[in-house]
N, CA, C and O atoms as a GROMACS GRO file, in nm:
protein
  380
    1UNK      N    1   4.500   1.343   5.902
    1UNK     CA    2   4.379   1.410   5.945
    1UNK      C    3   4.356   1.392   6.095
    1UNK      O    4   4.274   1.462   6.154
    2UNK      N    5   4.422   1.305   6.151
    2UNK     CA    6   4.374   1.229   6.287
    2UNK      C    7   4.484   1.364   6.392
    2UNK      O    8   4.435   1.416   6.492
    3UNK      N    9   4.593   1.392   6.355
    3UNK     CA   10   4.658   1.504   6.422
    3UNK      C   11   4.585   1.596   6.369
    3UNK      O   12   4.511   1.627   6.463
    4UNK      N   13   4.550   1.674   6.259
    4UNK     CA   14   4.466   1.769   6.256
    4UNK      C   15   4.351   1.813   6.333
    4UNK      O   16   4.331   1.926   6.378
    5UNK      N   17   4.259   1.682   6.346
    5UNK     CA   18   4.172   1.718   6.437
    5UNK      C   19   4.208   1.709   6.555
    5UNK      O   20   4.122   1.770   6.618
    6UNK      N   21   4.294   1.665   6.634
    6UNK     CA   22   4.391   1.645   6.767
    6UNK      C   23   4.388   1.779   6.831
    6UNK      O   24   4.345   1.818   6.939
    7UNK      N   25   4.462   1.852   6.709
    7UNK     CA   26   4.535   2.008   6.738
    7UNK      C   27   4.412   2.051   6.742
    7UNK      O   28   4.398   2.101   6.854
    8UNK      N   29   4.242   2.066   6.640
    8UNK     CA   30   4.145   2.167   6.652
    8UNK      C   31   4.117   2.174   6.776
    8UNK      O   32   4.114   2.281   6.836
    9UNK      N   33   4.085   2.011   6.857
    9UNK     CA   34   3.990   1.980   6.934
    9UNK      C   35   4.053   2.032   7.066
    9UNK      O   36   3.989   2.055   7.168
   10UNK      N   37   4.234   2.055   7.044
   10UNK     CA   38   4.273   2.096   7.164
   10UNK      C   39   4.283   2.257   7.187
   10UNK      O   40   4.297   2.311   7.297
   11UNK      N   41   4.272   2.327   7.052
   11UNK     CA   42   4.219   2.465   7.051
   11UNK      C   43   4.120   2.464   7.126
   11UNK      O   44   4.123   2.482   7.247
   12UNK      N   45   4.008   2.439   7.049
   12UNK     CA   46   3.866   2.438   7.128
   12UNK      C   47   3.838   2.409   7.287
   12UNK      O   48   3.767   2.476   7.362
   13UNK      N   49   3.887   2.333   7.306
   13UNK     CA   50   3.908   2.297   7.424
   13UNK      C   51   3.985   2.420   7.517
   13UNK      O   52   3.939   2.493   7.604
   14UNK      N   53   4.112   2.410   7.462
   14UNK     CA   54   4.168   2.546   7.570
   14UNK      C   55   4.045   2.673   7.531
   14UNK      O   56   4.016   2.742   7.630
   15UNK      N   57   3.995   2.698   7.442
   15UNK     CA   58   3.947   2.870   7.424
   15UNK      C   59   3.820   2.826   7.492
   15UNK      O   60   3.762   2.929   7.523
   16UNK      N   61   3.743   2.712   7.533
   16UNK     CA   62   3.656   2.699   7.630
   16UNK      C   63   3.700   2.774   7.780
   16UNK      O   64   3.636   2.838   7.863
   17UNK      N   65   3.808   2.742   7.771
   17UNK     CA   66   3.821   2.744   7.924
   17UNK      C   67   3.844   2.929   7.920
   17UNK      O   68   3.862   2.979   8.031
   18UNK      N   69   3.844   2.992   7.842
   18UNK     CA   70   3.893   3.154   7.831
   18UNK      C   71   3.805   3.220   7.826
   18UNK      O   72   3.717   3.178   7.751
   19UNK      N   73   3.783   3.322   7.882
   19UNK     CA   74   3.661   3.448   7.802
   19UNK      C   75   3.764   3.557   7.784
   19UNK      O   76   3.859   3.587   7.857
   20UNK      N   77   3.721   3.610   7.666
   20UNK     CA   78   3.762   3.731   7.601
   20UNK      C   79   3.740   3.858   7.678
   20UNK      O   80   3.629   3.912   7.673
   21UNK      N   81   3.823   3.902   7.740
   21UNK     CA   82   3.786   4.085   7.777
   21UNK      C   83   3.793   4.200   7.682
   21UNK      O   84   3.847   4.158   7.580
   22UNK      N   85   3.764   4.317   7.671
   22UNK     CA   86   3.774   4.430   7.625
   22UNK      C   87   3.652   4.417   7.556
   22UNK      O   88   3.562   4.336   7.574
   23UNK      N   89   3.665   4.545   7.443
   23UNK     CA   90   3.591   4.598   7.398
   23UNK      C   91   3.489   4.455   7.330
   23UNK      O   92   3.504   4.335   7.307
   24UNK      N   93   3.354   4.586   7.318
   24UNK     CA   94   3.285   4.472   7.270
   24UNK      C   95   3.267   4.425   7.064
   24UNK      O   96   3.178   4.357   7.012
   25UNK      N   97   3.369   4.483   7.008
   25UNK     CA   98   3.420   4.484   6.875
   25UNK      C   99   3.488   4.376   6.887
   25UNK      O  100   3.452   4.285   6.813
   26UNK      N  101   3.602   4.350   6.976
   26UNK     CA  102   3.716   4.254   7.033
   26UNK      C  103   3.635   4.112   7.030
   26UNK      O  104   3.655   4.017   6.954
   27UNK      N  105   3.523   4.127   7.152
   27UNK     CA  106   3.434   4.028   7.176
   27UNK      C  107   3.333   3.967   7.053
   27UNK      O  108   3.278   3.860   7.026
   28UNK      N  109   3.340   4.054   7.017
   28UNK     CA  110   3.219   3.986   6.862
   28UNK      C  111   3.353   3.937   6.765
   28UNK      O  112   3.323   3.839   6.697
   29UNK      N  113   3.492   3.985   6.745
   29UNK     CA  114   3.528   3.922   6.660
   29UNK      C  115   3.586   3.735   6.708
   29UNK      O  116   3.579   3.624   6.654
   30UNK      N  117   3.620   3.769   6.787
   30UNK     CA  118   3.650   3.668   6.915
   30UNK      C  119   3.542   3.517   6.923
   30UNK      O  120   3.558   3.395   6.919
   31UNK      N  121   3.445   3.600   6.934
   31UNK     CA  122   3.325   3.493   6.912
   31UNK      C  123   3.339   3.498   6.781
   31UNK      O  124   3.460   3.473   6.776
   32UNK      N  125   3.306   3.511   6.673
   32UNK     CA  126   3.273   3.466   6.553
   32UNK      C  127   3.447   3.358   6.557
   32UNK      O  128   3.424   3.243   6.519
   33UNK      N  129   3.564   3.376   6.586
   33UNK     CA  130   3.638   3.322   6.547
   33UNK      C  131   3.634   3.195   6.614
   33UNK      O  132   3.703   3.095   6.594
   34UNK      N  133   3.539   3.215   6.700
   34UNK     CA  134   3.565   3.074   6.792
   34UNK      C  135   3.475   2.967   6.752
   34UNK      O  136   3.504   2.847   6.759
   35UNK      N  137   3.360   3.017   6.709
   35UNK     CA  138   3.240   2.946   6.643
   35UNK      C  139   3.294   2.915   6.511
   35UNK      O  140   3.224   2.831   6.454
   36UNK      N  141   3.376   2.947   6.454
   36UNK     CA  142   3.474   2.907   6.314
   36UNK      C  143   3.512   2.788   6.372
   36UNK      O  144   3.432   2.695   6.370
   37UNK      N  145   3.623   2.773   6.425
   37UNK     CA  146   3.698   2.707   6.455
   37UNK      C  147   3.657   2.579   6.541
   37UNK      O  148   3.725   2.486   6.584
   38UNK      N  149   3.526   2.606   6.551
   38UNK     CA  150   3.455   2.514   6.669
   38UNK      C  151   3.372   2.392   6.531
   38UNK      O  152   3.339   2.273   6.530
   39UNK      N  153   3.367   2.486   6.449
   39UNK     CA  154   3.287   2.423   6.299
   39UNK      C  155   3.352   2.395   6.254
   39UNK      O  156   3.308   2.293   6.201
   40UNK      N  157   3.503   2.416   6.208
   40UNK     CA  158   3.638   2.333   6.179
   40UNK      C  159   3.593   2.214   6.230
   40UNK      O  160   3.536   2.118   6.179
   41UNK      N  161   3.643   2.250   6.379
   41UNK     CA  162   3.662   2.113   6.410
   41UNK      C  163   3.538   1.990   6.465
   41UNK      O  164   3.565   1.892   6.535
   42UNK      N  165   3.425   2.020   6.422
   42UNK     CA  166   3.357   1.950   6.446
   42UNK      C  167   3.335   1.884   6.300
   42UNK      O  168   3.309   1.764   6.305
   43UNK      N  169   3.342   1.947   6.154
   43UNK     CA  170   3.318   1.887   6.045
   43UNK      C  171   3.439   1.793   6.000
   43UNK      O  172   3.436   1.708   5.911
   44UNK      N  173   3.553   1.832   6.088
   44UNK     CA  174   3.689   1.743   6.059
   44UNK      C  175   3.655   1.596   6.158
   44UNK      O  176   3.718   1.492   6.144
   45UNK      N  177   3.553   1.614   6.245
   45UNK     CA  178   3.556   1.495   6.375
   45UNK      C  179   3.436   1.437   6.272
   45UNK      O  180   3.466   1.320   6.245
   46UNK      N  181   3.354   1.463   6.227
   46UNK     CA  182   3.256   1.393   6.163
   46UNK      C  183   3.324   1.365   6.006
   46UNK      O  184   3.270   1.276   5.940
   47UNK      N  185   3.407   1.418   5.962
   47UNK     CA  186   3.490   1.315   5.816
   47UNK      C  187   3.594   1.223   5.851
   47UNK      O  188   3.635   1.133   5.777
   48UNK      N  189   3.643   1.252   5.985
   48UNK     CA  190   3.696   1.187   6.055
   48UNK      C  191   3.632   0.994   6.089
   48UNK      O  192   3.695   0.890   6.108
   49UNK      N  193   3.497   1.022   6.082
   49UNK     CA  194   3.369   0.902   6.133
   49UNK      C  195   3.335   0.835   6.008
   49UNK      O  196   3.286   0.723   5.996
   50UNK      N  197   3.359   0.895   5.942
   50UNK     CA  198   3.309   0.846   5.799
   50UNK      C  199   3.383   0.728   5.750
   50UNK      O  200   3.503   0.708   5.767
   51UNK      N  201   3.314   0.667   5.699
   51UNK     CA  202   3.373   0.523   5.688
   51UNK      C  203   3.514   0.499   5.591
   51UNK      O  204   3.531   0.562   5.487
   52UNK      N  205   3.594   0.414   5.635
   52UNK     CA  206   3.694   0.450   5.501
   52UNK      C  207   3.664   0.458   5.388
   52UNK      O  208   3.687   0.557   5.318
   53UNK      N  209   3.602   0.347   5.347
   53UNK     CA  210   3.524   0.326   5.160
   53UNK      C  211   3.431   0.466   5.137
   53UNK      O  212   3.319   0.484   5.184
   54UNK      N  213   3.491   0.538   5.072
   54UNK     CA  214   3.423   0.644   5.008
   54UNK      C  215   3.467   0.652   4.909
   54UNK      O  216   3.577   0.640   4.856
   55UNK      N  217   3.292   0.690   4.864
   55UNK     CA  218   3.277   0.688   4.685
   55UNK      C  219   3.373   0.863   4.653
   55UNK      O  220   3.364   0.954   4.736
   56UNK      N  221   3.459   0.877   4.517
   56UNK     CA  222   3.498   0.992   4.503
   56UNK      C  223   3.446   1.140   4.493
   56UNK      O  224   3.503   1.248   4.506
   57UNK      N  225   3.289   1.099   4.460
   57UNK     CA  226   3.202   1.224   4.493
   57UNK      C  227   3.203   1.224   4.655
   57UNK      O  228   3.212   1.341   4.693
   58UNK      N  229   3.198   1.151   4.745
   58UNK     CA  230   3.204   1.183   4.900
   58UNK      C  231   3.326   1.263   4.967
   58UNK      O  232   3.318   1.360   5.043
   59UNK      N  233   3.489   1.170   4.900
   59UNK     CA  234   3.587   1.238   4.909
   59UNK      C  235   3.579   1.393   4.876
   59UNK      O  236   3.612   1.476   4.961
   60UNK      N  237   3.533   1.431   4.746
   60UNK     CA  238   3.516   1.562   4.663
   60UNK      C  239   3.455   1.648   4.759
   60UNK      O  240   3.509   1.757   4.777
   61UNK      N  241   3.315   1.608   4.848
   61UNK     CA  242   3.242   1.670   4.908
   61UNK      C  243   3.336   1.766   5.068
   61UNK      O  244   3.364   1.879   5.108
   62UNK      N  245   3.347   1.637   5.103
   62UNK     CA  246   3.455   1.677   5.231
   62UNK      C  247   3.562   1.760   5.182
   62UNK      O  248   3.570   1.872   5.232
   63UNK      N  249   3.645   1.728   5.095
   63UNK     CA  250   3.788   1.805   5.066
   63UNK      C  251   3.706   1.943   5.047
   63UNK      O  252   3.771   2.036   5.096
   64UNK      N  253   3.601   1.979   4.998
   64UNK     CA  254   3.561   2.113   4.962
   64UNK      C  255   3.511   2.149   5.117
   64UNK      O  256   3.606   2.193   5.182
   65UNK      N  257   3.410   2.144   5.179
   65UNK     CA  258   3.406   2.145   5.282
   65UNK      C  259   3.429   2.182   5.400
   65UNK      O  260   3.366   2.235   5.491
   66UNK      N  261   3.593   2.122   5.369
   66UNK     CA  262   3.679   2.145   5.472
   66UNK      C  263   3.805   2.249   5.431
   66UNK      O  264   3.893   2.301   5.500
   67UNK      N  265   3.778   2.255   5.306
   67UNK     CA  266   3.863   2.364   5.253
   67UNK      C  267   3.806   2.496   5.249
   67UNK      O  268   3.875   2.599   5.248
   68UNK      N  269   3.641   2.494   5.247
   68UNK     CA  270   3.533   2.617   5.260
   68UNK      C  271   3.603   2.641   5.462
   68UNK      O  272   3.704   2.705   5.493
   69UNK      N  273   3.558   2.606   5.509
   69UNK     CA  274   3.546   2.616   5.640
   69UNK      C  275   3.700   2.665   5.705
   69UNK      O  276   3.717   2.760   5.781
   70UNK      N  277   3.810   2.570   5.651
   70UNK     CA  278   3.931   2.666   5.700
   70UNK      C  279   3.947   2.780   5.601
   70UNK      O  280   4.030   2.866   5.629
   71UNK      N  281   3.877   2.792   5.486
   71UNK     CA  282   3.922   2.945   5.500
   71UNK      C  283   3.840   3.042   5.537
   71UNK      O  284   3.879   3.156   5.510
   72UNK      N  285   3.728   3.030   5.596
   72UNK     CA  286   3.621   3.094   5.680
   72UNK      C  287   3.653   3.144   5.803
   72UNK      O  288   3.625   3.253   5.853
   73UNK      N  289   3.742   3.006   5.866
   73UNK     CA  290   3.856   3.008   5.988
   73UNK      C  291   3.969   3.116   5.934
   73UNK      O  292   3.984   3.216   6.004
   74UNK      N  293   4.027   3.108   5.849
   74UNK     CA  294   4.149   3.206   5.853
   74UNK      C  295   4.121   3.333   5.857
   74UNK      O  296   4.198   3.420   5.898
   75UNK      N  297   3.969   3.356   5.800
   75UNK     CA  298   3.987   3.513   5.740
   75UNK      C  299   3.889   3.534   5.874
   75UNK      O  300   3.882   3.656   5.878
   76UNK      N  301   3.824   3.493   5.965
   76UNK     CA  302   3.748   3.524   6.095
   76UNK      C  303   3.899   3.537   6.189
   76UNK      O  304   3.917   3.628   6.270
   77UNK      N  305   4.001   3.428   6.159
   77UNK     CA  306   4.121   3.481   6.223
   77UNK      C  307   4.190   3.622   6.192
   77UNK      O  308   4.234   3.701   6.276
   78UNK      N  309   4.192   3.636   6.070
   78UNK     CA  310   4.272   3.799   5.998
   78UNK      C  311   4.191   3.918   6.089
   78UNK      O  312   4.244   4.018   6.137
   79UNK      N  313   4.028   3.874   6.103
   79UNK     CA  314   3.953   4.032   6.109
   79UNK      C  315   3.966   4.011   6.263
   79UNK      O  316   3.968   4.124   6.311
   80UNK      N  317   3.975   3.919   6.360
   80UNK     CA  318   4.002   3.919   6.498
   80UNK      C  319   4.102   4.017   6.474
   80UNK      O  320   4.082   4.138   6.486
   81UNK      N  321   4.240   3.951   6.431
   81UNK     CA  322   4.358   4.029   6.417
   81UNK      C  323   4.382   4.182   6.441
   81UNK      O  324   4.434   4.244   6.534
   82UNK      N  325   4.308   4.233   6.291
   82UNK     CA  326   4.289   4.373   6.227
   82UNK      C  327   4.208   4.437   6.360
   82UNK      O  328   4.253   4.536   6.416
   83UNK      N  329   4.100   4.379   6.400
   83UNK     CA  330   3.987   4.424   6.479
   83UNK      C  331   4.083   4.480   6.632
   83UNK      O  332   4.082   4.601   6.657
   84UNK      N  333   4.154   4.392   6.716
   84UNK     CA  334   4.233   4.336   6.818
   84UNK      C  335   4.341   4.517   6.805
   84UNK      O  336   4.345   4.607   6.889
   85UNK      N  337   4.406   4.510   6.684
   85UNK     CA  338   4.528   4.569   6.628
   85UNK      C  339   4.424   4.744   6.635
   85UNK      O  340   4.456   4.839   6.706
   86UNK      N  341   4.324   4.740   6.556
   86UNK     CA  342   4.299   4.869   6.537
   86UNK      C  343   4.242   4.918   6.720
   86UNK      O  344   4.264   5.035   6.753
   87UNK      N  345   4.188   4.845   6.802
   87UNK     CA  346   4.151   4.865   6.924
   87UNK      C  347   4.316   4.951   7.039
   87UNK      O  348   4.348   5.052   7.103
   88UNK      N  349   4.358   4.828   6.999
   88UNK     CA  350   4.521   4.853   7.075
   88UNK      C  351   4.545   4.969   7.036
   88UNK      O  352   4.587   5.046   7.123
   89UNK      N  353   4.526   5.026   6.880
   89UNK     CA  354   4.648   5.176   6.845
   89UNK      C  355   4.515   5.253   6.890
   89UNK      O  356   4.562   5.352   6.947
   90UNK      N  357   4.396   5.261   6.896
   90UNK     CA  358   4.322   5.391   6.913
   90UNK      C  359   4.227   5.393   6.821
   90UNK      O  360   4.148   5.487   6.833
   91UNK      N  361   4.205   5.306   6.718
   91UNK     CA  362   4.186   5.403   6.562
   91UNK      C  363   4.030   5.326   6.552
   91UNK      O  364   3.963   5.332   6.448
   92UNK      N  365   3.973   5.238   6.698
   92UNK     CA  366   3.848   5.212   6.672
   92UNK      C  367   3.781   5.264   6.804
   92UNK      O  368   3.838   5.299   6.907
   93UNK      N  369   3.655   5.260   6.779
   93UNK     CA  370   3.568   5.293   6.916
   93UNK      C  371   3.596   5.152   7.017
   93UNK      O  372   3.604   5.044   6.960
   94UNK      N  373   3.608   5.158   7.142
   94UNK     CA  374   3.596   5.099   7.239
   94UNK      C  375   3.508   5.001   7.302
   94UNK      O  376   3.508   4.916   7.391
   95UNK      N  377   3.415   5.066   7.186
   95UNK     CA  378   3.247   4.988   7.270
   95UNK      C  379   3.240   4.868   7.235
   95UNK      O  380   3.145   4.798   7.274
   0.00000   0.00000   0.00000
């Protein structure tokens, strides 16, 4: 978990330093993906804090959690994608 959150925190970190250009479809998916990923990795830095001794309902809580949240992350990643992809061929408005 300790490289996991390594790699989020160094995402986050680089997409700080970036702003998104183009359309503003691009930009809203962009942001929502970043605020994903920013909630990744802030709920992985706080189970991360959590003390080792955890009761198995605590374990249960986090593993769900963090399994809700990356796939919140993947599929905010897919519609960036789709969003990004349909801009490039033409097949969305610009705005």
């Amino acid at each position: 978990m300790d490289a996991i959150q390594q790699t989020l925190m160094d995402v986050v970190g680089g997409c700080s330093h970036l702003a998104l250009l183009g359309p503003t479809a691009v930009q809203i998916a962009g942001g929502v993906l970043r605020a994903k990923t920013v909630r990744l990795a802030d709920t992985t830095r706080m189970w991360n804090e959590e003390p080792t001794e955890q009761s198995q309902a605590d374990t249960d809580y986090w593993a769900e959690l963090l399994h809700e949240e990356g796939l919140e992350m993947k599929q905010a990643y897919q519609e960036f994608l789709r969003t990004s992809q349909s801009v490039l061929l033409g097949n969305a408005p610009s705005t």
